[in-house]
N, C-alpha and C positions, 0 to 999 in steps of 0.2 A: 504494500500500500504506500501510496507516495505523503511527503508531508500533507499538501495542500486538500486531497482528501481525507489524511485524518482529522487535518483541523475542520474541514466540514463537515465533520460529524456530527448527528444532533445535539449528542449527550454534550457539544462543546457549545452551540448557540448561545448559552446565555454568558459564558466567556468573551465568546467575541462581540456579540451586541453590547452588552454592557461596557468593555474595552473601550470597542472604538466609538460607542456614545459619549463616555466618559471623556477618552480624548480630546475629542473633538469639543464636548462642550465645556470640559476646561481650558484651552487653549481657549474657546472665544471668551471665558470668563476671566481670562488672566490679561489675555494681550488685545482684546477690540479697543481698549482706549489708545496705546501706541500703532494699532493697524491705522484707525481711524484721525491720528494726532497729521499736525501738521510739522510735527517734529520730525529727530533724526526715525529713519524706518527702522525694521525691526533688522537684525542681524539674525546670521545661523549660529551664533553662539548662544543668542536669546532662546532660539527657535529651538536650541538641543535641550535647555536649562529648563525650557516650560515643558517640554516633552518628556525629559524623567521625571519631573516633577509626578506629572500625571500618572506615568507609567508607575515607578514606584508606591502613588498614594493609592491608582488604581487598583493593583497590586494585590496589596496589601487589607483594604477593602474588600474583596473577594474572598480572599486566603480566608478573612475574621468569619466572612460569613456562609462559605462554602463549607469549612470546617465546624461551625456553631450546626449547620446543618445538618450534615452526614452525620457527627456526633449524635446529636437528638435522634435520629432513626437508629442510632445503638441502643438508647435510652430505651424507645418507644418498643423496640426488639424485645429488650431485659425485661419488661412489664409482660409482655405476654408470651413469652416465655416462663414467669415465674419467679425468674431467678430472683436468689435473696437476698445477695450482694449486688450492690449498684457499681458499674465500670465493669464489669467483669468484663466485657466482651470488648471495653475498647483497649485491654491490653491482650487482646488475641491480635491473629495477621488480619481480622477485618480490623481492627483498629488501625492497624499500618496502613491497611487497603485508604481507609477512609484519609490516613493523615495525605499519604500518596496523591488519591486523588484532587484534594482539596491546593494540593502545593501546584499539581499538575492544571487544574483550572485557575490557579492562580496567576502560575506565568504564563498561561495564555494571555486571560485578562490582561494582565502587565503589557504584555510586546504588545496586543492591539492598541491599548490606550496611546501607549508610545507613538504607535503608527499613526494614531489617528490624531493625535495632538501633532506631530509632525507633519505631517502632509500639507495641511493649509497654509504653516506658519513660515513652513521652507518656499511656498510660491511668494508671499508676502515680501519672504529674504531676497528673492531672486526676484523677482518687479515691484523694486522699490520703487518706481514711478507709478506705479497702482496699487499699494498697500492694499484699498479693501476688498482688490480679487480673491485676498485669504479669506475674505469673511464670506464673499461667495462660493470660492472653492467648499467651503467648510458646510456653509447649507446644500449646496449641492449633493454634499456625499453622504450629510443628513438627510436628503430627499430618495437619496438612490436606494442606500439603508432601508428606509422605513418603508420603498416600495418592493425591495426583496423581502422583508420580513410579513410588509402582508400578503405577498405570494404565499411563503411561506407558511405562513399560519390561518392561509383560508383566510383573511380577512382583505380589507380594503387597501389594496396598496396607495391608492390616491389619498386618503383616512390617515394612512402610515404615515407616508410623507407629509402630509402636511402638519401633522402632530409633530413629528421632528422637528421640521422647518420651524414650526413655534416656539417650540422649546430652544433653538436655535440662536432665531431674533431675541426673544427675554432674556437669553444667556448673553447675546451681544451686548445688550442693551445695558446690561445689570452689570458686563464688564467696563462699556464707555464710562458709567456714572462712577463706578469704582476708581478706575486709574490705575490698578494695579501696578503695571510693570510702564506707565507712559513715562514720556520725556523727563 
């Protein structure tokens, strides 16, 4: 099996949606006041600095609750099973299984966040004479996103996208009024 269709596996979907939502909606929440400033533009050293940011706190985020997850179906096992000691079973190899997993959809999450906070921020680096193609680059890929996933999932891909795209602009918006990382 090659990478690229193990990463499209389903049991990985909410890895990577969540990833490169996160991404993406952190980069516009960190840097649309500097996309959007009439100051110096953004650089790729900014564009790598917002991109771990995400990717690491993306990360990390997943790992908490990926793992808080699996765990609780160990929990929810022990109960009907009986058993009289609580944990037992998360120092079996399902416990590994579970720790494995949880690390494993964690660096997914991670590299997509990354990707997806990079992608826009590196077109912004590279046409610095149009900074807020990064902010269209970024809903775009929020649009494309939300219309594969409601392929996807039997729903609305136009519904999809445009839910993203919203979530997008208030994220733009909510970073212009912040300032974070402007001039």
């Amino acid at each position: 099996m090659n990478p690229l269709s193990w990463l499209l596996r389903p049991q990985h979907r909410l890895d990577l949606v969540a990833g490169l939502c996160d991404g993406i909606l952190t980069a516009l929440t960190l840097a649309a006041g500097k996309l959007l400033s009439a100051g110096d533009p953004i650089t790729v050293g900014l564009a790598m600095r917002v991109a771990t940011a995400a990717g690491v706190s993306g990360g990390f985020i997943l790992f908490v609750a990926h793992y808080a997850e699996l765990r609780s179906e160990l929990v929810r096992a022990e109960r009907q099973l009986n058993l009289l000691s609580h944990g037992q079973l998360a120092t079996t190899r399902l416990g590994r299984a579970v720790l494995h997993e949880a690390i494993s959809g964690a660096l997914i999450a991670s590299g997509c966040s990354f990707c997806g906070a990079l992608w826009p921020l590196l077109v912004g680096a590279f046409l610095p004479a149009i900074p807020w193609c990064a902010i269209i680059v970024a809903l775009g890929t929020l649009a494309i996103l939300g219309g594969a996933l409601g392929k996807v999932v039997y729903g609305s891909p136009l519904g999809w996208s445009t839910a993203l795209v919203l979530g997008g602009v208030v994220l733009t918006y909510v970073g212009m009024q912040l300032d974070l990382v402007g001039s």
